[in-house]
C-alpha positions as CSV (number, residue, x, y, z in Angstrom):
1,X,-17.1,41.8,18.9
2,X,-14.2,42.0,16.9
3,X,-11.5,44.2,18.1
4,X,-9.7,45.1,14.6
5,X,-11.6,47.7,12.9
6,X,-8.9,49.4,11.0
7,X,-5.7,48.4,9.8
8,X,-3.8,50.7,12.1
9,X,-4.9,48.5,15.1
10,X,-2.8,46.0,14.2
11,X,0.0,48.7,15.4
12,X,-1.0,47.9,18.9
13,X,-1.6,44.3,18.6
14,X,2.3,44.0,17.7
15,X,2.9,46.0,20.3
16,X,2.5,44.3,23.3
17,X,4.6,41.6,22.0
18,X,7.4,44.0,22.3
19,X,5.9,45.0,25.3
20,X,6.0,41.6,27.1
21,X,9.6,40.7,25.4
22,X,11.2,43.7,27.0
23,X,10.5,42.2,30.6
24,X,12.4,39.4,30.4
25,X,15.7,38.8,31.3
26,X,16.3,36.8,28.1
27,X,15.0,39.4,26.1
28,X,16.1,39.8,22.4
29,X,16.2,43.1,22.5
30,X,14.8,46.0,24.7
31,X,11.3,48.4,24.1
32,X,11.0,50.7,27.0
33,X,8.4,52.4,25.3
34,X,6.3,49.3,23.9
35,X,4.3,49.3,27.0
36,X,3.4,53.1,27.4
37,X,2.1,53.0,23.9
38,X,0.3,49.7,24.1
39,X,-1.6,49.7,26.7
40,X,-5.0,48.1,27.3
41,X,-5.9,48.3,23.6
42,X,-3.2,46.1,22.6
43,X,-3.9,43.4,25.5
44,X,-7.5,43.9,24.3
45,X,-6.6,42.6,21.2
46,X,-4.6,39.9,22.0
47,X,-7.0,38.2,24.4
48,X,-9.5,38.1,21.2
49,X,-7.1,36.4,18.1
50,X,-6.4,33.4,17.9
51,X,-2.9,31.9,17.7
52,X,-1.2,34.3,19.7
53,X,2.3,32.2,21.7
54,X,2.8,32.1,16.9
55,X,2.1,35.6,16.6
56,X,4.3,36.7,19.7
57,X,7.3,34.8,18.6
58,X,7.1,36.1,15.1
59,X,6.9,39.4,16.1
60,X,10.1,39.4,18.6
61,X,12.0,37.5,16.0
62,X,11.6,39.8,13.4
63,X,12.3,42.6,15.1
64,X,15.6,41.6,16.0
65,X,15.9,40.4,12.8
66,X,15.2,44.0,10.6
67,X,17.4,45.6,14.1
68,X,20.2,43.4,12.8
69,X,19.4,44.4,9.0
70,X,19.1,48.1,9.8
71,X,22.9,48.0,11.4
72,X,24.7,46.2,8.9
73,X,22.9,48.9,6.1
74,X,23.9,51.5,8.0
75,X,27.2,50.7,7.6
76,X,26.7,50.6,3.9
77,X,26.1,54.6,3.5
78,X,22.7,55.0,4.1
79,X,21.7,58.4,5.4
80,X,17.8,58.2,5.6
81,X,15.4,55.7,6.6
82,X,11.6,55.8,5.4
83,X,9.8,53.4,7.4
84,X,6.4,52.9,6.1
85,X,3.2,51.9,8.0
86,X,5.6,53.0,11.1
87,X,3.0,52.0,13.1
88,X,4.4,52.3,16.9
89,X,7.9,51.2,16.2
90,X,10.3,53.1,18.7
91,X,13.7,52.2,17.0
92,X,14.7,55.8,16.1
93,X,14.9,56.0,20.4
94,X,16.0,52.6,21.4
95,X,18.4,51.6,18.8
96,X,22.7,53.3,18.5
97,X,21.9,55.3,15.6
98,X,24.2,58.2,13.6
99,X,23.0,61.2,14.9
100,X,23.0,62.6,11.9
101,X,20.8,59.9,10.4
102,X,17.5,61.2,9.2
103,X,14.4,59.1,10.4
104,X,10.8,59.7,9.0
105,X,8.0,57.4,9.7
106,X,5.0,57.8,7.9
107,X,1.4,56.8,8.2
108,X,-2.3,57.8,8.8
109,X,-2.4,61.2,10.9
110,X,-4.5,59.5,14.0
111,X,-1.8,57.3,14.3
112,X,1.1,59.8,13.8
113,X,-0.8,62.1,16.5
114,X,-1.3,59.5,19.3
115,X,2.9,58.6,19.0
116,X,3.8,62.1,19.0
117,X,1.6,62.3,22.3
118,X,2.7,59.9,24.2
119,X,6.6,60.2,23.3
120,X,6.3,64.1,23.6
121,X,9.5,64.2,26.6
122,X,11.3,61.5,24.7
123,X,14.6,62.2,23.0
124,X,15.4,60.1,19.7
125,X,18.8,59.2,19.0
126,X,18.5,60.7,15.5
127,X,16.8,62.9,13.1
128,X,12.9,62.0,13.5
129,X,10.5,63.4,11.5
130,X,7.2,62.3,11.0
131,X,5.0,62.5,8.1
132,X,1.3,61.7,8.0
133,X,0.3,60.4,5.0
134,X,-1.8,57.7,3.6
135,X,0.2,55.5,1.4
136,X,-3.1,54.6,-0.8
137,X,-3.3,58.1,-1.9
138,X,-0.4,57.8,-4.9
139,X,-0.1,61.2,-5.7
140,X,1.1,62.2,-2.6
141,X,3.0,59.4,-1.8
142,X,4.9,60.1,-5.0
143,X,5.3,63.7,-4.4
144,X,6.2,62.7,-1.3
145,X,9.4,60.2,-2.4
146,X,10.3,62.8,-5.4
147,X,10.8,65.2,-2.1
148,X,12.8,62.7,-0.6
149,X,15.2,61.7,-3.1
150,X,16.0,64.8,-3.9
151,X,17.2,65.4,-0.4
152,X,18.7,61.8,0.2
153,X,21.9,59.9,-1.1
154,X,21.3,56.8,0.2
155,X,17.6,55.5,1.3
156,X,16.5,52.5,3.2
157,X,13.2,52.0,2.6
158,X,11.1,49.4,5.8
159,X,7.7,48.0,6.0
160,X,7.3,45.9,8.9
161,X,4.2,44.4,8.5
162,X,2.7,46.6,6.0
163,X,3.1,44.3,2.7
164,X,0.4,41.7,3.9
165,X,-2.3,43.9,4.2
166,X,-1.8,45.2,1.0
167,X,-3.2,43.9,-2.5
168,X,-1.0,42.7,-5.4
169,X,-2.3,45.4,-7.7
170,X,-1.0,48.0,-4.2
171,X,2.3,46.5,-3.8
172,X,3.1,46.5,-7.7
173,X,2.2,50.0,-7.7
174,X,4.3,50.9,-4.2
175,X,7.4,48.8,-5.7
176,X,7.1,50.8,-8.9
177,X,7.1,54.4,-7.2
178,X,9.9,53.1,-4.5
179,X,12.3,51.9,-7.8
180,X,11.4,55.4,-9.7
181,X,13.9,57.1,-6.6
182,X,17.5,56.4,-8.3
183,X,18.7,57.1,-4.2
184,X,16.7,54.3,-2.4
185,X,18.7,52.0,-2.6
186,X,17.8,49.3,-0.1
187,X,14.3,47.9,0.9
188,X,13.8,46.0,4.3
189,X,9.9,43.5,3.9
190,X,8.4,40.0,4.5
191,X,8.8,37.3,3.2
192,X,6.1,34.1,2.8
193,X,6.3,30.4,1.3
194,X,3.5,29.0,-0.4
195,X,3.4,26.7,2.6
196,X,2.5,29.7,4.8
197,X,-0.5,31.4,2.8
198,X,-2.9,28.5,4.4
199,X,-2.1,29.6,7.5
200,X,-3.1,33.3,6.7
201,X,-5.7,32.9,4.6
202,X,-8.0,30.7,6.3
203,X,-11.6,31.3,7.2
204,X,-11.2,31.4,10.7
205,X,-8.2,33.7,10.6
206,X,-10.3,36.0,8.0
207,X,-13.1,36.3,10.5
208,X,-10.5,37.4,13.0
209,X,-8.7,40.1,11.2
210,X,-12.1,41.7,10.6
211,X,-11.3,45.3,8.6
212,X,-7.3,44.2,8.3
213,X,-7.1,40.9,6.6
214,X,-4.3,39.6,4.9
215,X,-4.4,40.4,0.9
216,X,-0.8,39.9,-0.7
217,X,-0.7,36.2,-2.0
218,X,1.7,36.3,-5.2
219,X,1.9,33.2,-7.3
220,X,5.9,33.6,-6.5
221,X,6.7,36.2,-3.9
222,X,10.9,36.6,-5.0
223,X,9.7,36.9,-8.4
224,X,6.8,39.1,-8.2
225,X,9.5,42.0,-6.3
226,X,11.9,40.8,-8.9
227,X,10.1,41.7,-11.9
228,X,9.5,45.3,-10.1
229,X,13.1,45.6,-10.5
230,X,13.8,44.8,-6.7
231,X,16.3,41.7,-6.2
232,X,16.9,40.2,-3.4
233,X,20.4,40.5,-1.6
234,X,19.5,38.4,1.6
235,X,16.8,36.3,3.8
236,X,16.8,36.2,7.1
237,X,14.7,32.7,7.8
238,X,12.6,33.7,11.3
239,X,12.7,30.1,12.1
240,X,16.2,29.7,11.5
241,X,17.3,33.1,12.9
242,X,15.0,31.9,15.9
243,X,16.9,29.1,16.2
244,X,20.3,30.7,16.5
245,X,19.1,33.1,19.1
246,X,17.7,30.0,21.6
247,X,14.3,30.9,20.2
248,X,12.5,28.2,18.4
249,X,9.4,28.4,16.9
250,X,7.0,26.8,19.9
251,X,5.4,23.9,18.3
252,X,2.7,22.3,20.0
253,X,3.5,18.6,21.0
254,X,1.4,16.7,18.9
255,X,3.7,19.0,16.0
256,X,6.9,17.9,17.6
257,X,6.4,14.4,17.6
258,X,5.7,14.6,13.7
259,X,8.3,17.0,13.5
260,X,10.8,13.8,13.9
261,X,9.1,11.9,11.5
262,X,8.8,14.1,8.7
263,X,11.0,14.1,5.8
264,X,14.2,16.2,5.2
265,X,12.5,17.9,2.3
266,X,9.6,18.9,4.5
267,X,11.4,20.1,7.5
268,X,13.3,22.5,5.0
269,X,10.4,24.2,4.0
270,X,8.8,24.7,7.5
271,X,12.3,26.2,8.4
272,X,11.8,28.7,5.2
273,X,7.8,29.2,5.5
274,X,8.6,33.3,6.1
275,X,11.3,35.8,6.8
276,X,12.6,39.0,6.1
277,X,14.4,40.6,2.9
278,X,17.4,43.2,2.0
279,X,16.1,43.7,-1.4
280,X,17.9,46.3,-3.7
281,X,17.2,48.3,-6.8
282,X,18.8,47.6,-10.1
């Protein structure tokens, strides 16, 4: 049976790789509350798709990653974070943040209700609101960023995960809405090589995503944000940044071995097959 039946599942799946990188005494960073909102639904999950030592190290590396990404733009000015799809991200709690930094995480109302739950005698460490919403619905999420800017000098706008599961004709249409906001400024999303749609997109993986597959496959992913009028400022490689942090990506052997074989020029491009970007209006 397949356990992904919605999109918002995929919250918990990530989870528990948060959960299980919090225990260790090497972790990258620290998720008290990964585990509490994870539970047996997450581990559920994980026992049934495929691929999962990959999915695990991606996970923990971008999340250090957009934790380093968030600090360095908060330095910059910004006063508000929108972090779209939220999912169960606990950052607001776990990360040093302004206190006078307004949060809001937005995304579908079951989702929104279950967090506010289970982190109902938690204290975040700045402003937190939370806003359920579904972003396929445009003319609230419009009315909802009109609100917004008007409020805001300087936004950060995240999705974690959110951009995949999205269609080209969906992302062209968010990108166009987040750009129409002259105050957010910043926006925080993945990144993919060519070389890594054929990981994403294949049949077996398909099968395995079940009601959540993977949808965003631009002819060239730079340009496509680009020519919304988003340019990049910086990528954060995963396999690089992984590197630096005495995380590599765990290739099986059979890889490794052809890993010392392989050209220069293809050994580049498995080192930039995805990331994450710091793009910013223009």
């Amino acid at each position: 049976m397949n356990t992904i039946t919605h999109v918002s599942d995929t919250a918990f799946w990530v989870g528990i790789f948060r959960a299980q990188e919090s225990i260790r005494q090497d972790s990258l960073f620290k998720d008290p509350y990964a585990a509490l909102l994870t539970a047996e639904k997450g581990q559920d999950i994980v026992d049934h798709v495929s691929g999962s030592r990959y999915v695990s190290w991606t996970v923990v590396i971008r999340t250090r990653v957009i934790d380093e990404m968030i600090k360095s733009l908060l330095s910059e000015g910004v006063d508000t974070i929108i972090n779209l799809g939220a999912g169960l991200d606990t950052r607001p709690y776990r990360l040093e943040l302004p206190s006078s930094l307004r949060w809001i995480e937005v995304d579908y109302p079951h989702l929104i209700g279950f967090k506010e739950e289970k982190l109902k005698e938690e204290k975040p460490n700045c402003h937190l609101e939370r806003v359920s919403l579904d972003l396929a619905n445009q003319e609230e999420r419009q009315n909802f960023f009109s609100k917004i800017n008007s409020q805001a000098k300087k936004v950060l706008i995240l999705t974690e995960g959110v951009i995949p599961y999205l269609s080209e004709e969906q992302v062209s249409s968010l990108a166009i809405d987040l750009h129409a906001q002259n105050s957010f400024s910043f926006w925080i999303t993945e990144y993919h090589s060519h070389e890594m749609y054929k990981n994403l997109r294949n049949v077996k993986k398909i099968k395995e995503m079940g009601n959540a597959p993977f949808q965003f496959f631009p002819e060239h992913w730079l340009a496509f944000f680009n020519e919304h009028s988003w340019k990049e400022r910086g990528i954060h490689y995963l396999v690089e940044e992984g590197e630096k942090w005495g995380r590599s990506f765990p290739l099986p052997w059979w890889a490794k071995i052809l890993h010392f074989i392989m050209p220069a020029k293809e050994i580049e491009k498995f080192r930039k097959m995805s990331g994450y970007i710091i793009f910013e209006s223009r």
